[in-house]
N, C-alpha and C positions, 0 to 999 in steps of 0.2 A: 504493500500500500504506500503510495508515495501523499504525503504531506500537501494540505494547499491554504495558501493565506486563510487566514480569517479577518475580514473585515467587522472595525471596530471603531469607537469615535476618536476624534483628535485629544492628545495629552495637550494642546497646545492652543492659545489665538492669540491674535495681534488685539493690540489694545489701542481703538477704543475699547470702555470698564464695562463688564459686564458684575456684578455682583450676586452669586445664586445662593439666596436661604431659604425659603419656604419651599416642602418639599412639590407643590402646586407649581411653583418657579423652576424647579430643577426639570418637572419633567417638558415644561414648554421650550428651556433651555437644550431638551435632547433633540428636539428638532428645527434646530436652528445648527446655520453652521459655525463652527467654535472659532472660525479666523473671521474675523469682523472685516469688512474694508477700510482703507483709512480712512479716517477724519470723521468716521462713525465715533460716538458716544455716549455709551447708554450707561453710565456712573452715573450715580443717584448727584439729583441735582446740586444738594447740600453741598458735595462732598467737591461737585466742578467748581460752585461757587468760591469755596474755599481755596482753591486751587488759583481761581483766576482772579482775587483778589490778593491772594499774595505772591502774585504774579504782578501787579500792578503798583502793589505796596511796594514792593523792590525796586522794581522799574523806576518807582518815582524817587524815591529813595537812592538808585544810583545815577540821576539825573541831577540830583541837589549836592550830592558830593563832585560832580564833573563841572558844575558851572563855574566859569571865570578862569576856564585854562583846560591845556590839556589834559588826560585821564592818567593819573600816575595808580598801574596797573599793580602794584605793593598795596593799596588801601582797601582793593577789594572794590564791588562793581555789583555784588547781589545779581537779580535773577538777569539786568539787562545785560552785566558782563556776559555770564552763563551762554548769553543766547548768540553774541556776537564771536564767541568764541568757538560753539557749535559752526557757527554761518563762516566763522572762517576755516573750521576743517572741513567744512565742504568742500568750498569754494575750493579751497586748497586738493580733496581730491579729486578736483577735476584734470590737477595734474600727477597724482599721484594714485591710479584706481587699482593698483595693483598691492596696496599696500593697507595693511590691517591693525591696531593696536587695541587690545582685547584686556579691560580689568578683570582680574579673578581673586578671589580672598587665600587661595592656596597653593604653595610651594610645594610640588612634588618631590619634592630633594633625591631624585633616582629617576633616572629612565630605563631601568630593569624589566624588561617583557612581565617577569615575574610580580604578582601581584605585590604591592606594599600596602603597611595599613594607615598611611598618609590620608587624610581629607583630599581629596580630589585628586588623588594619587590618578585613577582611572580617565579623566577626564583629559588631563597633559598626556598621558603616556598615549591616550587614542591618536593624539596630530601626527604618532609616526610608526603604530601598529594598527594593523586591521586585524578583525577578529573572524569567525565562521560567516556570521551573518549578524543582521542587524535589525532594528526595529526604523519605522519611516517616521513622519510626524503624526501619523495617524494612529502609532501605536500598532499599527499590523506586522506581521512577519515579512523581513525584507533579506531577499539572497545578496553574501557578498562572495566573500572568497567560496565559500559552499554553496552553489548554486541549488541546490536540491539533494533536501535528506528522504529516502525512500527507507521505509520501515520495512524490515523482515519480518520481525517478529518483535514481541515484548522487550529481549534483549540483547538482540541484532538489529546492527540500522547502518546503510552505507550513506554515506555522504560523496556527494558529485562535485566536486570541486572543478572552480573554471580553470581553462590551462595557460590565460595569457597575463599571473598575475607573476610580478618580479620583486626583489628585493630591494633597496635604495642601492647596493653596491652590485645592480645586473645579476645576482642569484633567483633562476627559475624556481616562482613556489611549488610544490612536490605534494602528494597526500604524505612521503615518509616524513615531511616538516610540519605538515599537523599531526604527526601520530609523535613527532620529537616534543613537537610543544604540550600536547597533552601531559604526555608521560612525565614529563618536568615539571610542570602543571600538578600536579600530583604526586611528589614528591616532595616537594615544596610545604611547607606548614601552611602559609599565608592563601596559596593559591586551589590547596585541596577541596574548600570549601565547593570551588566551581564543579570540581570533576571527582566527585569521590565516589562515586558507584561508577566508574570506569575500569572496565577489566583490561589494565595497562598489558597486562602479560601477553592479552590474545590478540588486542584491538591492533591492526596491522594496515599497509597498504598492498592493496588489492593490485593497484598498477598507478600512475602518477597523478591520476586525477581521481582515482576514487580510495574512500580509506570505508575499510568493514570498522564498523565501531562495538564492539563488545561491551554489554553492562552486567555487573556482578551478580544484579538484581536488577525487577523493573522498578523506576523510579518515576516518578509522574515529571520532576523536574529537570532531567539530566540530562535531554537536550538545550533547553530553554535557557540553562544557565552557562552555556558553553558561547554565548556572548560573549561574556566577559573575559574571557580567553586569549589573553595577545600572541598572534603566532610571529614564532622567529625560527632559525634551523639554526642545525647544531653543529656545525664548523665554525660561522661567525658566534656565537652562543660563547663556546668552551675557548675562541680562541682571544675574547676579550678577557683583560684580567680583573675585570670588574663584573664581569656578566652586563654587561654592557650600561650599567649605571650612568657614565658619561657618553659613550658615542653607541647611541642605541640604532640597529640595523634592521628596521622594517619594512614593511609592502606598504604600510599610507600613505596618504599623499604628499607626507611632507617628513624633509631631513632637517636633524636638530642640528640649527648652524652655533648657536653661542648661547652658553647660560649661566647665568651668575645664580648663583644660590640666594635667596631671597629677597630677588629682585628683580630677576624677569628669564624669559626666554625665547630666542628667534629660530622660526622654521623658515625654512624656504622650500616652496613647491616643488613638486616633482611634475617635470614635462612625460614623462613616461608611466603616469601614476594609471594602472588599469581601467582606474573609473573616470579618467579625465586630468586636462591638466586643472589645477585650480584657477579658477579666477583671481584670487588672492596670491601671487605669488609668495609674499613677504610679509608674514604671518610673528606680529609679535603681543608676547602676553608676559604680562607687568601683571606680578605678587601684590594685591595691597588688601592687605588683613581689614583695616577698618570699612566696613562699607558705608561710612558718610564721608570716606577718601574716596573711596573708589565716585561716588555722584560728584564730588569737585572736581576729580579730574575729568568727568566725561564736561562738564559745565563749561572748561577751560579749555578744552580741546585737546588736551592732551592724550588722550584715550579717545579709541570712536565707537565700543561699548562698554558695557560697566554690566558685570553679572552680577544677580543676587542683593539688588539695591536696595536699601529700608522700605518698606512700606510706605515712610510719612514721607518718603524722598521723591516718590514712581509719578505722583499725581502730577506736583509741581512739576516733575520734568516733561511729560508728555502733556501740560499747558505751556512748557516753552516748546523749542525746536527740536524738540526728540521724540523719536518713535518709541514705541514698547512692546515686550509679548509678555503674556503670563504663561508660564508652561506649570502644567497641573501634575503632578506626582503621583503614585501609588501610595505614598506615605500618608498618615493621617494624624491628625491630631483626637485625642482621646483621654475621656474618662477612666480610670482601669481600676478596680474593685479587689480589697481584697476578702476574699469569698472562703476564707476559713472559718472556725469555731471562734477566733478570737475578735471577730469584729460582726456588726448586726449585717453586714453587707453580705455575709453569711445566706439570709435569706433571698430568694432573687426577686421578692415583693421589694424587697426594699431598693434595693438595685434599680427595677423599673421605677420606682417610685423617684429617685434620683434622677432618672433621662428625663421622664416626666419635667420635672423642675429645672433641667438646664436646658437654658434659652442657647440653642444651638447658634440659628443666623445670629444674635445676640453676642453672642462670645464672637465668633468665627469676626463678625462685624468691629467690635470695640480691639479683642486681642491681637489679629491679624490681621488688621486693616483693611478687612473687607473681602481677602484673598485666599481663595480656594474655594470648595466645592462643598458646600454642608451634606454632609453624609444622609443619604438616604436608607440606607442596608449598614451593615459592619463592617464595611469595607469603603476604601476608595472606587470611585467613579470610573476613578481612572486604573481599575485593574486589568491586566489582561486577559480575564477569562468571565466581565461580564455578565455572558448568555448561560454561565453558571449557577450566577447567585439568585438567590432568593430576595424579591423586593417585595416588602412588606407594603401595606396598601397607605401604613402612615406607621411611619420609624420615630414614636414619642416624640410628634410635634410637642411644643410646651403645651403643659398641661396642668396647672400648680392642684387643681379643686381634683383631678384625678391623682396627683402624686401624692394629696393628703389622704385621700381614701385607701390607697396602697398601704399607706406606714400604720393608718389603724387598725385595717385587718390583719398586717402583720403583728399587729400588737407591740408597736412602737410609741413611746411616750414621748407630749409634747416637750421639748426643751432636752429632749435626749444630744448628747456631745458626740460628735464625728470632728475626723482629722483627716486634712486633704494634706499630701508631701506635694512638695513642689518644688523643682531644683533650684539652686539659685543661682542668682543672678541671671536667669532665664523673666527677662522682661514681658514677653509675649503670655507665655503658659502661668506666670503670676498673675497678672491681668485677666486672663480666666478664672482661675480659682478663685479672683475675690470676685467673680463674677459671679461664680456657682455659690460658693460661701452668701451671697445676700438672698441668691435665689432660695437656697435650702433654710435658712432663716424664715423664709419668708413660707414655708411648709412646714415650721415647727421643729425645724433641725440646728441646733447650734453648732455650728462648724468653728474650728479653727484652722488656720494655715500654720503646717510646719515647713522651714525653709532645708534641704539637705543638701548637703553638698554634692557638686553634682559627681563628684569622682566616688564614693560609695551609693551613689543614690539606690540604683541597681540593688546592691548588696542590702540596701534600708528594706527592700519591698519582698527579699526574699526571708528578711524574719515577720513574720506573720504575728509576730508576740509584739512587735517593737512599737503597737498603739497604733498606726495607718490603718484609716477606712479605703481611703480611695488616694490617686492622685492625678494629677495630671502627666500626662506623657506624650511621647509621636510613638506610633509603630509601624513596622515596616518590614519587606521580607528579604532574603540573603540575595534578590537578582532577578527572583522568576516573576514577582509580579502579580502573584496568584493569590486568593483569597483564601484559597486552601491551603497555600501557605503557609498564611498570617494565621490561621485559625488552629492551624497545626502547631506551631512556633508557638505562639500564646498561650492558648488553652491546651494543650497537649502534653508538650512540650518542657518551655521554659518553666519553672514553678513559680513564678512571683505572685499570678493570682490565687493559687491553689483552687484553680476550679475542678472538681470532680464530677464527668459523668461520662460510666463505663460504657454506654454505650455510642455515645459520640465519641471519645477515643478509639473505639474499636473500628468505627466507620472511616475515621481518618485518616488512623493506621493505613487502612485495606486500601484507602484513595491512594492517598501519598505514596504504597508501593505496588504502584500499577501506572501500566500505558494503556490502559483498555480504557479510550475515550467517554464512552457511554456509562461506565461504572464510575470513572472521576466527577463527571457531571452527576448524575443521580446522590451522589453521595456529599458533592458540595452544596448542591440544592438543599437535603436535607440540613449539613453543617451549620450554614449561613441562616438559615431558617431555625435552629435551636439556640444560635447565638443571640440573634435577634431578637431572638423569646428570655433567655436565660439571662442574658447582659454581663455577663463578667467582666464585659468591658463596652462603654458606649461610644462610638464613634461620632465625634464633631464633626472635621472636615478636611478634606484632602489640603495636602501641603502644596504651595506654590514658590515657586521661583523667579523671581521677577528681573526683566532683563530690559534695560534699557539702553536706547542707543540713535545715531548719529540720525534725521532722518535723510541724509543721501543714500544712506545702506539701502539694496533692496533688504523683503522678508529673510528673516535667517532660519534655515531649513535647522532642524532639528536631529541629535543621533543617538542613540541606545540613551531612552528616554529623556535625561535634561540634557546630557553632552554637547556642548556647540564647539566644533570642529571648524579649522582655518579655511577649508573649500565649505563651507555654509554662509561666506561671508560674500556680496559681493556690490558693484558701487552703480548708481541709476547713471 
């Protein structure tokens, strides 16, 4: 049986604001398309007004600092500097359209094929390895170096690799250089997670463009995560002495010409790159950890985009001269319960009685400034397997006069004490909690906020004695995107909620290690459906990413879900 796309909605649109809370809203939202045209705007009016009055307040404001001489550019210029600054790296790329500079918040410190546990480790090391295949902007399956995986069975599967893919130093890609990369891949501590039901010993190359892939067992995710997989071969590999750390040797579209360790680094396209030459020849990406640096530099021109910009930053910017996209996640933001003996949340009356009372669009609105996707199911929106879950007909819209009726039939007393964790100095997911804290007050629940630190937080939630009812968190899965995943990881899985029920674990189990399509669906339908019901954990709203940038840029295509890649850039 050979594999065919599944089409699915966009992770991704161009901003003009769309904002979805009521679950009425989301679903009008699924039939609309997610990339807006420009100069559309449909951000709630409050929020443009605010926008375009302190868009004008600057303006005027750096018009009274310039009068009676020239503009000495040391004093600052607010939002009208900002925009003449933009209008001159335009302008500017009118002679310069080949060329790209890209803020990002994180230093890869290695260009190791080898997976690192660096923040955005994956995202650098993509501008100069390709992986099997990739996902589009739409979130569908997209063939790269593996043009087509045909299934033998549960766990044989041959992969058809295209044959005009090369290396940056003219090395023909080969199936025995994905069966080297795997196998290294899997040896590796860091990078096993991708490939660990891979039977390294048997999985082999059949002849130069097909590799038999052998799996120990079936696994529901063990192709899906072989994404993240940077292929490279093993002469250049063993003959670097670093494992290729500084001069990394891959098939994408671009070779790392120079990089200073926490401060930036330049590709330069590849005229021979299999999928094209880049439009971007000269592809440079500047480290800048603060993201209210990274919006002064896109303001100043010195950057022509800025990823992962603040919230309170995205509006102001795209009421000046800059474009924007919001690309939606699988990740989510969430309530997460802990559902032992030692806390009332224990019952899952009270649990629902909890969703009931938090104002989802409400948090999602005030915490994250409007951004992401208010959960509809127990999952992100934007998962890949959708047409699996279970969508409830109303996912505890607010409901305070039903959340009080929950905690009496539970036989909960008014003025009863809960304690929400909450990491610190996590701005955002604080801002929740004391959102939730007024809303559960206001149902007869006395909350408090404890603040943990965020480096044992983790470790806080797996003592179930240590006083947490609930906290706030994100969750998210190891790659695959799956709902069965997260459901599996969470409730299964990890112990931090101690949810117990034997026979959703057992159903899970059976999903999780199986490729029989029809049995992973029936059985995440149910999953998603008990979750739903149970709550061990309530889902707010999928996480977003917000990218702002130059608007000379055309749209920037999108790669294995947020990734923006130096050939996604390119100048009108």
């Amino acid at each position: 049986m050979r594999t065919k796309p599944v089409k699915r909605r966009s992770n991704w649109k161009k901003s003009g604001r769309t904002i979805m809370c009521h679950a009425a809203d989301i679903g009008k939202s699924r039939n609309e398309a997610d990339v807006t045209a420009k100069g559309e705007n449909s951000m709630k009016k409050g929020r443009k007004l605010a926008a375009l009055l302190l868009t004008l307040t600057m303006a005027v404001s750096a018009s009274a600092c310039s009068s009676g001489g020239a503009k000495d550019p040391s004093q600052g210029g607010g939002q009208a500097s900002a925009q003449q600054g933009a209008e001159a790296k335009s302008e500017g790329s009118k002679q310069t359209k080949d060329s790209v500079v890209f803020a990002y918040p994180n230093d890869p410190e290695t260009f190791c094929p080898l997976k690192s546990p660096k923040t955005g480790y994956g995202d650098i090391s993509y501008q100069v390895y390709d992986a099997l295949f990739d996902y589009d902007i739409e979130g569908n399956f997209k063939p790269g170096v593996c043009k087509e995986i045909e299934k033998v069975d549960g766990t044989h599967y041959k992969l058809h690799l295209r044959d005009d893919v090369t290396f940056s130093d003219g090395h023909k890609l080969t199936a025995e250089d994905v069966v080297y990369s795997l196998a290294t891949a899997y040896d590796d501590t860091s990078s096993r997670t991708w490939v660990k039901y891979i039977d390294t010993e048997n999985s082999k190359a059949l002849d130069e463009t097909t590799v038999e892939l052998v799996l120990q067992q079936e696994y529901a995710f063990a192709i899906v995560t072989l994404k993240n997989v940077n292929l490279f071969y093993q002469e250049a590999f063993e003959a670097s002495p670093d494992q290729m750390a500084t001069q990394p040797i891959g098939s994408g579209p671009y070779v790392l010409k120079e990089y200073v360790k926490g401060a930036y680094a330049v590709f330069e396209g590849r005229d021979d790159y299999w999928g094209g030459a880049p439009a971007i020849k000269n592809f440079k990406i500047v480290f800048i950890k603060e993201a209210s640096q990274r919006t002064t530099s896109l303001q100043t021109g010195e950057v022509d985009c800025a990823y992962n910009v603040l919230t309170s930053d995205y509006d102001s910017l795209l009421a000046g001269n800059f474009a924007g996209m919001e690309i939606f996640t699988d990740k989510i933001n969430a309530v997460q319960f802990n559902c032992s003996e030692y806390s009332i949340c224990n019952d899952a009356r009270v649990r629902q009685a909890i969703a009931y009372a938090a104002d989802a669009p409400g948090i999602t609105a005030a915490a994250y400034g409007g951004f992401g996707e208010v959960c509809t199911t127990c999952c992100s929106l934007k998962s890949g397997n959708m047409a699996d879950n279970y969508m409830p007909e109303d996912y505890y819209s607010y409901d305070p006069d039903k959340a009080k009726a929950l905690l009496q039939e539970a036989g909960i007393a008014q003025g009863t004490t809960v304690t929400i964790n909450v990491k610190s100095g996590d701005a955002a997911q604080t801002t929740a909690a004391e959102i939730l804290q007024q809303s559960l007050q206001d149902i007869g629940l006395n909350a408090s906020l404890k603040q943990v630190e965020a480096a044992v937080f983790d470790d806080t939630l797996k003592d179930h004695q240590s006083g947490w009812d609930m906290c706030m968190n994100t969750m998210n899965t190891a790659g695959s995107r799956s709902s069965l995943d997260l459901i599996n990881l969470y409730c299964f899985t990890i112990p931090n909620l101690a949810y117990v029920h034997e026979e959703g674990a057992a159903k899970s189990a059976q999903a999780v290690n199986s490729t029989d399509e029809n049995l992973i669906h029936d059985n995440t339908m149910y999953l998603t459906e008990l979750i739903c019901q149970d709550v061990p954990y309530y889902a707010l709203s999928s996480t977003c990413v917000l990218v702002a940038y130059n608007s000379g840029l055309n749209d920037i295509q999108i790669s294995k879900s947020s990734t923006i890649r130096g050939d996604a850039f390119s100048w009108k």
